[in-house]
VEXPALUM-307798 format. One record per residue (C-alpha): residue in three letters; z, x, y. Coordinates in Angstrom, 1 decimal. Each point is the difference from the previous one (the first is absolute). Layout:
N
resn:Ala&c3:Z&c1:X&c2:Y;
...
This chain:
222
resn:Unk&c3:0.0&c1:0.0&c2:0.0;
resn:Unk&c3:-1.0&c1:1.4&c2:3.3;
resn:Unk&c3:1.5&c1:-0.3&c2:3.5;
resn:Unk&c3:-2.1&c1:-0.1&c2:3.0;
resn:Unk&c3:0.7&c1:1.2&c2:3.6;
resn:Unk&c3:-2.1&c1:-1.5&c2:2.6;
resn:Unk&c3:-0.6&c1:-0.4&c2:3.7;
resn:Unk&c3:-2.3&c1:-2.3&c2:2.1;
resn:Unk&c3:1.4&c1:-2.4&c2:-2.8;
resn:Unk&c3:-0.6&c1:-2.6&c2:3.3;
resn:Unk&c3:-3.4&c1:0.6&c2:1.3;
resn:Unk&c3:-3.2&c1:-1.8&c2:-1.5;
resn:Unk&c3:-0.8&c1:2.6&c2:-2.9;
resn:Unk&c3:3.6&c1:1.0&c2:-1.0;
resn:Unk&c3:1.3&c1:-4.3&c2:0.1;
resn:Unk&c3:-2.7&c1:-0.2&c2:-2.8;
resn:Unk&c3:1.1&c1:3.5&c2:-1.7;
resn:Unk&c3:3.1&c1:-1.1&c2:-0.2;
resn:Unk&c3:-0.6&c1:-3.1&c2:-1.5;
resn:Unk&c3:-2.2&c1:1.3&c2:-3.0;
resn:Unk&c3:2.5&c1:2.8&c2:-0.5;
resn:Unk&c3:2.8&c1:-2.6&c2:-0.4;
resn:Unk&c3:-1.9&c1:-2.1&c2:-2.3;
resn:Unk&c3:-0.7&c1:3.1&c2:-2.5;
resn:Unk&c3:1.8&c1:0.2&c2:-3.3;
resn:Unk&c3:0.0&c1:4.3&c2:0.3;
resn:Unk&c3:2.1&c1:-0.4&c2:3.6;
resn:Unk&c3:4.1&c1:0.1&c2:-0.3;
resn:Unk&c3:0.7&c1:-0.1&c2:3.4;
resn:Unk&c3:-2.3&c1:0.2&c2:3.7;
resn:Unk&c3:2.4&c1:2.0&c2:2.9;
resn:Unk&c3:-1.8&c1:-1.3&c2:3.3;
resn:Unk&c3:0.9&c1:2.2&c2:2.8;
resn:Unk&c3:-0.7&c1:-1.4&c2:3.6;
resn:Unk&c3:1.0&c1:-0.5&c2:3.8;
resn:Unk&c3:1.6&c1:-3.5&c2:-1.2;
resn:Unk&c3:0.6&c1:-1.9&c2:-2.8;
resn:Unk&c3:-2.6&c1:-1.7&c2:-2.0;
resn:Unk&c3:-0.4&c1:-3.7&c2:-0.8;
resn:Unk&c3:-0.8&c1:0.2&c2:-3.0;
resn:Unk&c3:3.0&c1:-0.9&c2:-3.3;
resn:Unk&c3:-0.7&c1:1.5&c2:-3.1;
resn:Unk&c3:2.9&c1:0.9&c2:-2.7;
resn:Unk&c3:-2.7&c1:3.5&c2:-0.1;
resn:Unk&c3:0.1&c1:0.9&c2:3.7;
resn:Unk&c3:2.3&c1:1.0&c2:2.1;
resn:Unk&c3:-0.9&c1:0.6&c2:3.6;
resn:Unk&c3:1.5&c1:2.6&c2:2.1;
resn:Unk&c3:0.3&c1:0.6&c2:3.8;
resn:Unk&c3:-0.9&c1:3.8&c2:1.1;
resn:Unk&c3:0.7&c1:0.7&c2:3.9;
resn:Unk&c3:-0.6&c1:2.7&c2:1.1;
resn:Unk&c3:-3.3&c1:0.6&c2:-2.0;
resn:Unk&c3:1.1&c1:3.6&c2:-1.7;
resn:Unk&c3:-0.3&c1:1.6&c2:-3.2;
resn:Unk&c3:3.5&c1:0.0&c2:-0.1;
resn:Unk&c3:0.8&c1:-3.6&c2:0.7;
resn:Unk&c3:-2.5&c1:-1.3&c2:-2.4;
resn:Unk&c3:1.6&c1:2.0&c2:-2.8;
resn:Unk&c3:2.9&c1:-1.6&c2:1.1;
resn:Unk&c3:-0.9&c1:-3.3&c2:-0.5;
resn:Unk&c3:-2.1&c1:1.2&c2:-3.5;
resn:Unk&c3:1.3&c1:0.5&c2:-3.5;
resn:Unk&c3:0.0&c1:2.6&c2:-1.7;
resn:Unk&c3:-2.5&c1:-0.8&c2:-2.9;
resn:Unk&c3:-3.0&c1:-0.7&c2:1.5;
resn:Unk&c3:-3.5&c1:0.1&c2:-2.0;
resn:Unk&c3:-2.7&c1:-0.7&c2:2.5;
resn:Unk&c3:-0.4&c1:-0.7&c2:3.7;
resn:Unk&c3:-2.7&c1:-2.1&c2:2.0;
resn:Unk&c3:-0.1&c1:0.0&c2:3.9;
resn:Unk&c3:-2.2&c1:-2.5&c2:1.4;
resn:Unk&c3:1.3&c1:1.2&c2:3.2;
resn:Unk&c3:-2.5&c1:-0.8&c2:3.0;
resn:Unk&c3:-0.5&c1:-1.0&c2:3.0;
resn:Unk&c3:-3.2&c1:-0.5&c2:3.1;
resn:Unk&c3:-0.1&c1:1.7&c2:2.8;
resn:Unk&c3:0.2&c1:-3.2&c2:2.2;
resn:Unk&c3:3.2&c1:-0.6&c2:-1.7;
resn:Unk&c3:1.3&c1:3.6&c2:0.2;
resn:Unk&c3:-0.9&c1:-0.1&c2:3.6;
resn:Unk&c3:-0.4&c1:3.9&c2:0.3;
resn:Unk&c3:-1.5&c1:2.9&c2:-2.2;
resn:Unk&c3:3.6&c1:1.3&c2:-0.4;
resn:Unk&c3:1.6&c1:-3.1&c2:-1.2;
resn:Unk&c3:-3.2&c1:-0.1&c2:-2.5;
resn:Unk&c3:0.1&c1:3.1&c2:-1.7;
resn:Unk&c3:4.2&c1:-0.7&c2:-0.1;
resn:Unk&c3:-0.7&c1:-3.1&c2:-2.7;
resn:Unk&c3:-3.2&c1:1.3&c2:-1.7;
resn:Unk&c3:0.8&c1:3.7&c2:0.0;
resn:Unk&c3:3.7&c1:0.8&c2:0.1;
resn:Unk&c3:1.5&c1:-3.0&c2:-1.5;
resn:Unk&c3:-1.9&c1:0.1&c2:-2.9;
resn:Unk&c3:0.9&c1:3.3&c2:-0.5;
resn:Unk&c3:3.4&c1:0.2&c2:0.6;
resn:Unk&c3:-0.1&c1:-3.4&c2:-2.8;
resn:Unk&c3:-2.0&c1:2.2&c2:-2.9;
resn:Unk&c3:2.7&c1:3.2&c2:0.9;
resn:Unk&c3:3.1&c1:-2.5&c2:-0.3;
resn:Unk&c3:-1.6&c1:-1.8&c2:-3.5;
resn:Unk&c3:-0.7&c1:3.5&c2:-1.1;
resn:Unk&c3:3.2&c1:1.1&c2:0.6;
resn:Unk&c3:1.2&c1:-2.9&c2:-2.1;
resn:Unk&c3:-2.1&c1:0.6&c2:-3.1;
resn:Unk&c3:-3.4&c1:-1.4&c2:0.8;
resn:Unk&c3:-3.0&c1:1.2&c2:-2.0;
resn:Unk&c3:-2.8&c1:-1.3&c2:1.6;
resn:Unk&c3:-0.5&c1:-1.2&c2:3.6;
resn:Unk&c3:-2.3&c1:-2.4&c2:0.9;
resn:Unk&c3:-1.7&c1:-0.8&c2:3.2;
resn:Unk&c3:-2.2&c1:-2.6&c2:1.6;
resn:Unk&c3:-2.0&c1:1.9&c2:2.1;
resn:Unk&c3:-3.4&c1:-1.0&c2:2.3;
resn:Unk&c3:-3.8&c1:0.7&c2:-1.3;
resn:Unk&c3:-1.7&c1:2.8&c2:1.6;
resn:Unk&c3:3.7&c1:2.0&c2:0.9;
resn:Unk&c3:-0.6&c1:3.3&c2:0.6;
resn:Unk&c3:2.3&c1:2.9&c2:1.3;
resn:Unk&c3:-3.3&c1:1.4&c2:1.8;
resn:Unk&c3:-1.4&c1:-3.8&c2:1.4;
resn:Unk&c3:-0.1&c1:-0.2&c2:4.0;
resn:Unk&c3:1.2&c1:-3.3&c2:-0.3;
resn:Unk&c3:3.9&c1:0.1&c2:0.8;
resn:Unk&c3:0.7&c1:-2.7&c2:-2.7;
resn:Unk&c3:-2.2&c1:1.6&c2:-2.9;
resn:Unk&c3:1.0&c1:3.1&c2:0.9;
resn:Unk&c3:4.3&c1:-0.9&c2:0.1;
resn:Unk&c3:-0.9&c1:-1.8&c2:-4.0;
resn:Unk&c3:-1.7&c1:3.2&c2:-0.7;
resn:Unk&c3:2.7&c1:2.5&c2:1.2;
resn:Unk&c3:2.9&c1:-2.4&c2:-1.6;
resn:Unk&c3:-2.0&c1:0.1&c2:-3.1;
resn:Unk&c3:-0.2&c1:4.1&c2:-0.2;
resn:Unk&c3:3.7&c1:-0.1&c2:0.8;
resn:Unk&c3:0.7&c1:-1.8&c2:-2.9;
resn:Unk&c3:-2.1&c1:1.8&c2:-2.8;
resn:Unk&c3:2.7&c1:3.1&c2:1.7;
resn:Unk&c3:2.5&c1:-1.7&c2:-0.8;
resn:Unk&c3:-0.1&c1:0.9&c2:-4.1;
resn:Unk&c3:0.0&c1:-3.5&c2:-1.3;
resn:Unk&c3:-1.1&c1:0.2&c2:-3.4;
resn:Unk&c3:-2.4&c1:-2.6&c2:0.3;
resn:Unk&c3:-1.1&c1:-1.4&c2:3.8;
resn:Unk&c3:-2.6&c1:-3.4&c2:-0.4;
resn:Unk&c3:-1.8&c1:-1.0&c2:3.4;
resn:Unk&c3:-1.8&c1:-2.8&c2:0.6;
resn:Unk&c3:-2.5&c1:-0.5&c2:2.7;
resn:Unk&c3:-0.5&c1:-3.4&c2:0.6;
resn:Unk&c3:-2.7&c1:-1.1&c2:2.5;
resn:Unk&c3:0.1&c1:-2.7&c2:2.5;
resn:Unk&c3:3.1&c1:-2.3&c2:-1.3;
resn:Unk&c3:-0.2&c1:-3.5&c2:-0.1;
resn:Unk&c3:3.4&c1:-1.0&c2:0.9;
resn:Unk&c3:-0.7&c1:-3.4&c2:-1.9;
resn:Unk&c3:1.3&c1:-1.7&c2:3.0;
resn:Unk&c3:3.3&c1:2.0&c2:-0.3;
resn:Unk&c3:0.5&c1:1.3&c2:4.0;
resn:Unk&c3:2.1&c1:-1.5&c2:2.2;
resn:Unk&c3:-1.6&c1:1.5&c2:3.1;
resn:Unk&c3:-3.6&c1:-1.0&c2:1.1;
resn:Unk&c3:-2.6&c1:2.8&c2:-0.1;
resn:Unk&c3:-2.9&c1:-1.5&c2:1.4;
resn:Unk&c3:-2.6&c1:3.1&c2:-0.9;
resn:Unk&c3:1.2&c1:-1.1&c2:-3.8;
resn:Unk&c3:-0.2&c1:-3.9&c2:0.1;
resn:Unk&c3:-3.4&c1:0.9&c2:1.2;
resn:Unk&c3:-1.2&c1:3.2&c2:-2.0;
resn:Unk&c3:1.6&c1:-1.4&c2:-3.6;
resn:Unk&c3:-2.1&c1:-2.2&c2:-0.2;
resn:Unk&c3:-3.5&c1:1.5&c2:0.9;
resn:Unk&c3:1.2&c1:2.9&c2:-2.6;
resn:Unk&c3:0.6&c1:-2.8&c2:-2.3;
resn:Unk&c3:-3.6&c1:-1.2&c2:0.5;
resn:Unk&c3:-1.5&c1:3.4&c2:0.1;
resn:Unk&c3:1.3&c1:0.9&c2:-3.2;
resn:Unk&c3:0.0&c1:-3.0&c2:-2.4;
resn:Unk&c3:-4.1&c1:1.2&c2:0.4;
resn:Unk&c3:0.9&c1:4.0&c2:-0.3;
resn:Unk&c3:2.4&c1:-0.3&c2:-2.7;
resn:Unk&c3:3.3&c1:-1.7&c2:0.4;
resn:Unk&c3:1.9&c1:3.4&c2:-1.7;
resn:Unk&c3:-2.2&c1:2.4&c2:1.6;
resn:Unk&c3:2.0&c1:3.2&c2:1.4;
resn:Unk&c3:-0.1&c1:-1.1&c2:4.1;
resn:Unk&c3:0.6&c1:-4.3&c2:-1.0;
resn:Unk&c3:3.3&c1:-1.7&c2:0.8;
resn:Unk&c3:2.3&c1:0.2&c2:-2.3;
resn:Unk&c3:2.9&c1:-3.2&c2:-0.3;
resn:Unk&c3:3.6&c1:1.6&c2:0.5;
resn:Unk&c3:1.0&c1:-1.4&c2:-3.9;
resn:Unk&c3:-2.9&c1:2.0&c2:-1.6;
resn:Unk&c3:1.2&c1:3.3&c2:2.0;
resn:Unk&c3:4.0&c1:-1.0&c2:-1.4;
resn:Unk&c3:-1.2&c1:-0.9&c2:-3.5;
resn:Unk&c3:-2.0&c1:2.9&c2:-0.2;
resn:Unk&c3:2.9&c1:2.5&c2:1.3;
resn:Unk&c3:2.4&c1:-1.2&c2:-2.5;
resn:Unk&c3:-2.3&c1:-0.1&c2:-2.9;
resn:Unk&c3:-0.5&c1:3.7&c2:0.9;
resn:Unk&c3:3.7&c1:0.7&c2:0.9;
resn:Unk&c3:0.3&c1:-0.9&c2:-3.9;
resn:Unk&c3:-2.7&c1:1.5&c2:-1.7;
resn:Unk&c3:-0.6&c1:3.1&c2:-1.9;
resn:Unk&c3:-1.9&c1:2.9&c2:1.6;
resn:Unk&c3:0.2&c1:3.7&c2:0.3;
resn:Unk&c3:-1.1&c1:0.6&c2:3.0;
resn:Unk&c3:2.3&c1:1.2&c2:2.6;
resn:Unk&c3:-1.6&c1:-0.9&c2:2.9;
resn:Unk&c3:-2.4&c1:-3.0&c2:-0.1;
resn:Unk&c3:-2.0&c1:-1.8&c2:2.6;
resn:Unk&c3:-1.2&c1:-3.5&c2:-0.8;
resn:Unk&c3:-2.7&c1:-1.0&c2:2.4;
resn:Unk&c3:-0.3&c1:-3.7&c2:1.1;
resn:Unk&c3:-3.2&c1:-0.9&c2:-2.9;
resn:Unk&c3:2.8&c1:0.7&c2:-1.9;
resn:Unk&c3:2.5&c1:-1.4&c2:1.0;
resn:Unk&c3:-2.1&c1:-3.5&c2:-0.4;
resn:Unk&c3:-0.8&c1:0.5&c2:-3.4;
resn:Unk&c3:3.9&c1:1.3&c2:-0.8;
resn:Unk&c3:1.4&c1:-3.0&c2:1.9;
resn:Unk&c3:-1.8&c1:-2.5&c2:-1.1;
């Protein structure tokens, strides 16, 4: 029986994550560490407040058995409001998460990450996924999976209204139900991204670091 750590266990990816890793057989308990307590009762989960966001106040609030973490840790830069605050939720929170899981037993480290994250990119966004990525194959987790979704269809999920999104989803939808509705660039629905991360959090593989592209991800999620 495994026990999972796991953070964003509140945004649109990790509220279906966590659902699917409750619901499996193979899971003894799910730790969800987080600015405030979930609402969410499961006799599986227990959700845990971390303030201030540290590798030491996570392990704190972490016990010490832990098999496998997940961060679906993420934010926009609209909602960040500043590069700063960004790269302080999609950089160094998810690290200092993976050091405080591995600290606590963790094996493997998962991440949902962005398509086309790169350490190199001259985009500020793809290139913060692509450096938090690189920090975390450093980190020596013996096996690291990160998934690259595409565009994510929040399935309606968002409280706030983005207006580039209620208009763009759509089109993309259009575009792609002719291109190939599980092509690598095609939206992708927030439960196929969480189904697919836990089916992968639970699988066998040898590979120490893995990258699962978006095509993928449809195909693994479905």
């Amino acid at each position: 029986m495994t026990t999972v750590a796991i953070a964003g266990a509140s945004g649109v990816v990790g509220t279906r994550a966590l659902r699917h890793l409750l619901y499996r057989e193979e899971v003894r308990l799910v730790v969800a560490v987080g600015r405030r307590v979930l609402n969410v009762t499961d006799e599986k989960l227990m959700s845990r407040v971390v303030g201030p966001w540290t590798q030491e106040s996570i392990v704190a609030e972490l016990p010490e058995a832990v098999a496998l973490a997940v961060s679906c840790l993420g934010t926009t830069m609209k909602q960040a409001g500043s590069k700063g605050a960004f790269r302080a939720v999609d950089h160094d929170a998810v690290l200092a998460f993976a050091a405080a899981a591995l600290a606590r037993g963790a094996q493997r480290f998962l991440l949902v990450s962005s398509i086309g994250a790169s350490a190199r990119s001259r985009n500020f966004y793809l290139r913060t996924k692509g450096e938090t990525e690189e920090a975390l194959a450093r980190l020596g987790y013996p096996q690291l999976t990160i998934l690259r979704p595409s565009f994510i269809d929040d399935q309606g999920a968002r409280r706030e209204v983005r207006f580039g999104e209620r208009i763009g989803l759509p089109l993309a939808r259009a575009a792609f139900s002719v291109l190939g509705r599980r092509s690598r660039y095609a939206p992708i629905a927030a439960d196929v991204i969480a189904k697919a991360l836990v089916r992968l959090a639970l699988d066998a593989t040898d590979e120490r670091v893995r990258v699962v592209e978006s095509d993928r991800l449809h195909v693994i999620g479905a």
